[in-house]
C-alpha positions as CSV (number, residue, x, y, z in Angstrom):
1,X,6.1,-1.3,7.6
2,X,6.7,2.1,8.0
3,X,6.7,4.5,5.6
4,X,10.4,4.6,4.3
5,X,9.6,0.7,3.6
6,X,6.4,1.1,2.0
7,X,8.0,3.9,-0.8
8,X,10.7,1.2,-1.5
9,X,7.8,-1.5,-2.4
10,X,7.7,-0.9,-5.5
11,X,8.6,2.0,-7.9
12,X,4.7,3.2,-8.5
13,X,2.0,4.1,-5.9
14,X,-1.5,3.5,-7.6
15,X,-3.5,6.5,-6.8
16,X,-7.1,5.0,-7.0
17,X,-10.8,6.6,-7.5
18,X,-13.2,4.0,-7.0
19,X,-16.3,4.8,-7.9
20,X,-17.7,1.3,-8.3
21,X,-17.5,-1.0,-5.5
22,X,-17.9,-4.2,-7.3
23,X,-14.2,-3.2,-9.2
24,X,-12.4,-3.0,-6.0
25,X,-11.5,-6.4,-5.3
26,X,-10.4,-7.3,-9.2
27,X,-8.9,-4.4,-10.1
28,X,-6.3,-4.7,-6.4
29,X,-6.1,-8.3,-7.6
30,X,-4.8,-7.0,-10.9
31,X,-2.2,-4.2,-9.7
32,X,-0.8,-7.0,-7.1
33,X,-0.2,-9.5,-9.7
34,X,1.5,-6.5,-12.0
35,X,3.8,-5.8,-9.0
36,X,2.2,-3.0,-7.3
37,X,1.5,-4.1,-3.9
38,X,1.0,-0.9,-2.0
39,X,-2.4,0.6,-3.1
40,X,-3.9,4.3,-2.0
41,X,-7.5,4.7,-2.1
42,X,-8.8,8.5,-2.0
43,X,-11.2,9.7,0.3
44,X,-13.2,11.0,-3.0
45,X,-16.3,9.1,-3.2
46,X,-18.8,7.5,-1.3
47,X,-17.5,3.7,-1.7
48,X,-13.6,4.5,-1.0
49,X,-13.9,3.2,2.5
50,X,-15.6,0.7,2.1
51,X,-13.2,-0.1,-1.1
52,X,-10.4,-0.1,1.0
53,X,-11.8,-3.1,3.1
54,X,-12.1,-5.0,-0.2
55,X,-8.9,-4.3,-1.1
56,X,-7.3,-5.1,1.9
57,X,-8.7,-8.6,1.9
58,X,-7.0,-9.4,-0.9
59,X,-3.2,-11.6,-0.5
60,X,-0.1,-9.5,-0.3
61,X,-1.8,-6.0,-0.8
62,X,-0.9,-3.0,1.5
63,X,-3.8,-0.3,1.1
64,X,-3.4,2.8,2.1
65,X,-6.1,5.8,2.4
66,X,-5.1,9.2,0.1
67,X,-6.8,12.6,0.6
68,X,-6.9,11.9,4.2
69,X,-7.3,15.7,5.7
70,X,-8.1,15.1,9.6
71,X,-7.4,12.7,12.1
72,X,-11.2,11.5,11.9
73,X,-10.6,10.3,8.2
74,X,-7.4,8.7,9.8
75,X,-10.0,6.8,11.9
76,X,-12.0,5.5,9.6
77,X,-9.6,4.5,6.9
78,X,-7.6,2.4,9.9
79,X,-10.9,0.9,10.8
80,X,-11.7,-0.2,7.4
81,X,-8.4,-1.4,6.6
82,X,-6.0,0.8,5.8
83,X,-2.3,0.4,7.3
84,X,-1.2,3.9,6.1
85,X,-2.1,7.4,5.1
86,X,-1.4,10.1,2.5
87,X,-2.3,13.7,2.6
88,X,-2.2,16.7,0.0
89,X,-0.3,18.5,2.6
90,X,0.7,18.7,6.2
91,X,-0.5,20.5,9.7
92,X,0.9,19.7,13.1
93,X,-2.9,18.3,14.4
94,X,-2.5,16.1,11.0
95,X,0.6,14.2,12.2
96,X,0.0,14.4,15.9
97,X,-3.4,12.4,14.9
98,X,-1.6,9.9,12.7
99,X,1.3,9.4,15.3
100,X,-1.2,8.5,18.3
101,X,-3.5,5.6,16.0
102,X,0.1,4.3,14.7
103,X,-0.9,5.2,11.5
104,X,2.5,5.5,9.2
105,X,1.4,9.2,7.8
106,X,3.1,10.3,4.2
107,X,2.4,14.0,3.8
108,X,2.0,16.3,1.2
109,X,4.1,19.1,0.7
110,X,4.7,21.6,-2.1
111,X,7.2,24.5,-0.6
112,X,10.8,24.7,1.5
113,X,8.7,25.9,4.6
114,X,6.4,22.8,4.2
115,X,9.3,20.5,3.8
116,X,10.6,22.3,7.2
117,X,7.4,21.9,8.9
118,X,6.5,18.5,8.5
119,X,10.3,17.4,9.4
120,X,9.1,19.3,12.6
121,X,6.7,17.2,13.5
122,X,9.6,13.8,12.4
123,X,8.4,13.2,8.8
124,X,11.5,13.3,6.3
125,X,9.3,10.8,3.9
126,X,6.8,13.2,1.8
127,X,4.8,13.5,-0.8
128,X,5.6,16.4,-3.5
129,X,2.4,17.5,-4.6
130,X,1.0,18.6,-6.6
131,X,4.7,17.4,-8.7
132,X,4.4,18.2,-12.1
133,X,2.5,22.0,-11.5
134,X,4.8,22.8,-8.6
135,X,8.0,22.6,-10.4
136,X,8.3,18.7,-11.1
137,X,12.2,16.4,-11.3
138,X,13.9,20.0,-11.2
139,X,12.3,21.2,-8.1
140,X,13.0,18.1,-6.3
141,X,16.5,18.1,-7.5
142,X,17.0,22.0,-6.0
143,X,15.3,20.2,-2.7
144,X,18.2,17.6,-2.4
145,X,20.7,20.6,-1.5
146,X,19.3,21.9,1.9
147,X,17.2,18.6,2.5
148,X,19.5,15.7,2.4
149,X,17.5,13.7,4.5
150,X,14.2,13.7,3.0
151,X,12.9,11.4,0.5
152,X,10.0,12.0,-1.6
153,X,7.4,10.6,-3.7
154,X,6.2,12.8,-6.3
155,X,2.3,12.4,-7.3
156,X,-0.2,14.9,-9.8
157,X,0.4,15.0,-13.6
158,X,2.7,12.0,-13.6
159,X,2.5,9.4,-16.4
160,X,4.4,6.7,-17.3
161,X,6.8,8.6,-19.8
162,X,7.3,11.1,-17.6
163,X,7.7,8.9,-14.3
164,X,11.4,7.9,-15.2
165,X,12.8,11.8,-14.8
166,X,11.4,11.5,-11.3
167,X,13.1,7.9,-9.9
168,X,16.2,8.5,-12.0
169,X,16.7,11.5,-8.6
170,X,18.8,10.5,-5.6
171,X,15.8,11.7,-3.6
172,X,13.3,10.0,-5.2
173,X,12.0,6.7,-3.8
174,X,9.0,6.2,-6.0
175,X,6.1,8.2,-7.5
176,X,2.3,7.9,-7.5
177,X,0.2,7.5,-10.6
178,X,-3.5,7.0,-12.0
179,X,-2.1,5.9,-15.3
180,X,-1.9,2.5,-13.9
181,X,-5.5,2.2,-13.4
182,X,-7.0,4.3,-16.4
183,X,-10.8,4.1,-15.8
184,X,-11.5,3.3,-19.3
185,X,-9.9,-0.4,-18.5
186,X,-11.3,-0.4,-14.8
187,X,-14.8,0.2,-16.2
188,X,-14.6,-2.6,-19.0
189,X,-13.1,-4.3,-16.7
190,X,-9.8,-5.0,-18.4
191,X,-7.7,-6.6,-15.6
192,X,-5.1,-8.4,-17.5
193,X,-4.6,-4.9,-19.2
194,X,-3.7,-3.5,-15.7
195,X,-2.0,-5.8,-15.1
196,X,0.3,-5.0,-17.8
197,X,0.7,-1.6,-16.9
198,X,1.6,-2.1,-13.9
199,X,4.2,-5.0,-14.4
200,X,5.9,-2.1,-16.7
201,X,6.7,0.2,-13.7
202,X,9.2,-2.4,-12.9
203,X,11.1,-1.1,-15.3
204,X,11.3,2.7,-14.6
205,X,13.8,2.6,-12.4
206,X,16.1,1.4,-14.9
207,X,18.0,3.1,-17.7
């Protein structure tokens, strides 16, 4: 997939910490069966990559690797099975890395001149980060004017009430969230609760 077709998955993005390796598998089982198929797993602690191998193992799952800053984390997430990146923002040596490994690169922008920069290098799919402090739904709405080609998923302070102002944009394809994963449940290991949560996004898009 490339990257257009993995922000139309699904409405939500998990944006996962994994601090415990032994939760990986379950709690990717649990988002997939909720409806949430395409899975990023930050670079943020010393299991994540080998998390991301777990996770990709399990049926129908499409991890991704999130915080990815150089092409060497590129490297390693691909070689421990991730099909896709995301990044807080976006440098030319960042998406010449991710075009020559094939690796389907979402990346993060805040400002006009980012947006400009990274559709420089051929990415019109970004992330709007961090969305809620940088402006949030009325920013990206502003954005639609001079940048009607670019499509955006919006990810930081997002929560499931506010999620709905963000898809209900033209320019919105989806948004990325931790809500789905709270760690409280991940850490009592309350699967079918997750699951829950995330068979709900399926509804933000309508209404």
């Amino acid at each position: 997939m490339n990257v257009r077709e993995l922000m139309q998955v699904a409405p939500v993005i998990p944006v996962l910490v994994i601090d415990d390796i032994s939760s990986a598998r379950p709690l990717a089982e649990a988002l997939v069966a909720g409806g949430l198929r395409v899975l990023e797993i930050t670079l943020r602690t010393p299991v994540a990559l080998q998390a991301m191998r777990e996770m990709a193992a399990v049926p129908d799952a499409i991890v991704g690797v999130g915080t990815a800053l150089d092409g060497d984390d590129l490297k390693r997430a691909q070689e421990h099975g991730a099909t896709f990146a995301v990044s807080p923002g976006y440098t030319i040596e960042l998406g010449k890395a991710a075009n020559a490994i094939g690796m389907p690169l979402l990346p993060g922008i805040m400002t006009p001149a980012d947006i400009m920069r990274a559709r420089d290098g051929g990415f019109n799919e970004v992330k709007f980060f961090p969305a809620s402090q940088a402006g949030g739904p009325q920013l990206l709405k502003a954005f639609s004017g001079p940048f009607v080609n670019t499509v955006f998923c919006p990810t930081g302070g997002i929560s499931s009430e506010t999620a709905r102002d963000y898809l209900s944009l033209s320019n919105v394809l989806c948004v990325g969230g931790s809500w789905v994963a709270p760690a409280g449940m991940v850490n009592s290991g309350d699967w079918e609760g997750i699951t829950r949560l995330a068979s709900a996004c399926q509804e933000l898009r309508q209404g």
